[in-house]
N, C-alpha and C positions, 0 to 999 in steps of 0.2 A: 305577650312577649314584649321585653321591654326595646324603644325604640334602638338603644346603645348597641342590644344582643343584634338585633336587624342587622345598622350599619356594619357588627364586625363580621357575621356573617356574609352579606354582600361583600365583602371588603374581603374573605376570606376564598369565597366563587370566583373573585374575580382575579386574584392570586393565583388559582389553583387552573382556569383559563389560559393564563399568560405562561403559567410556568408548564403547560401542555407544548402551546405555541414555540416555546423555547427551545424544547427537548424534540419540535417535530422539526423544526428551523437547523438545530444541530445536528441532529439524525442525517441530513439532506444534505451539510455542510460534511461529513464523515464519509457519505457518499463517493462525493467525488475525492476526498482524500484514497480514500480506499483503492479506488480505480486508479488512481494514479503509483500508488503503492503495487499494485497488484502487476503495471506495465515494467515497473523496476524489476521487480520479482521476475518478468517474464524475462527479460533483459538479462539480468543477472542469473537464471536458469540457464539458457543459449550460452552466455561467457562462459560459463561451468564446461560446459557442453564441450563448445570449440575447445579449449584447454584439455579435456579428456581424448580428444581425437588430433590432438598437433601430431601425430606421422600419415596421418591422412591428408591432411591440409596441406602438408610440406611434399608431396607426393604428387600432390596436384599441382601445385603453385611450381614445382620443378616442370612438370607436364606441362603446362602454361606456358613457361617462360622458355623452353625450348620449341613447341609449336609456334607461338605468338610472340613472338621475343618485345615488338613493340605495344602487344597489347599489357606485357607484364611491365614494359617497363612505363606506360601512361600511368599502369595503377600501382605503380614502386613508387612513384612522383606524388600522385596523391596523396600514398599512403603517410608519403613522409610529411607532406604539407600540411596533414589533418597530425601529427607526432608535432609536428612544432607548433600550430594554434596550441593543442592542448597543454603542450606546456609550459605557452605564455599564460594561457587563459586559467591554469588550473589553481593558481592561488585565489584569484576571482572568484570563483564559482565555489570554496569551501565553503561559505558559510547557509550555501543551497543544500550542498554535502551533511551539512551537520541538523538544518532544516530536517529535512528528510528524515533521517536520523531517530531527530527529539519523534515527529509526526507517527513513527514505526513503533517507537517504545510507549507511547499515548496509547496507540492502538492495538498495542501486546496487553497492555496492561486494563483495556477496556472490556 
């Protein structure tokens, strides 16, 4: 065999090595996307959820604020105070939104 066929061989293993390493490196990297995708998903499940049951919710939260009147009305305050961060912060945070997004269509299409 000639020395040249050697080198492209060696040259070829060691390609075929690296590009192993690559794909076990991305696999790992896909990983934790996935788990991260998968908490949204979970998130986004529960949202669905509560939305299917608002005369439940509204049911209790009257039961609440008529038993607890100060305990509704500590978490009226919150609730508004986390309403307005979000809608200063929410121009902010699209382009996380849109992250997420591309990362979900990668991994549909994977």
């Amino acid at each position: 065999m000639s020395p040249e066929l050697v080198r492209f061989a060696l040259r070829k293993q060691r390609l075929q090595i690296r590009a192993a390493q690559q794909r076990n490196d991305l696999g790992a990297g896909l990983q934790r996307v996935d788990a991260l995708l998968d908490a949204v998903d979970r998130a986004r499940e529960g949202a669905s959820w509560i939305r299917e049951k608002v005369p439940v919710f509204a049911a209790a939260a009257l039961i609440v604020a008529v038993a607890k009147p100060r305990f509704a009305f500590r978490v009226a305050r919150r609730a508004w105070l986390g309403w307005v961060v979000y809608r200063r912060l929410g121009p902010r945070l699209a382009p996380l939104g849109q992250l997420i997004g591309r990362l979900r269509r990668v991994a549909a299409g994977a």
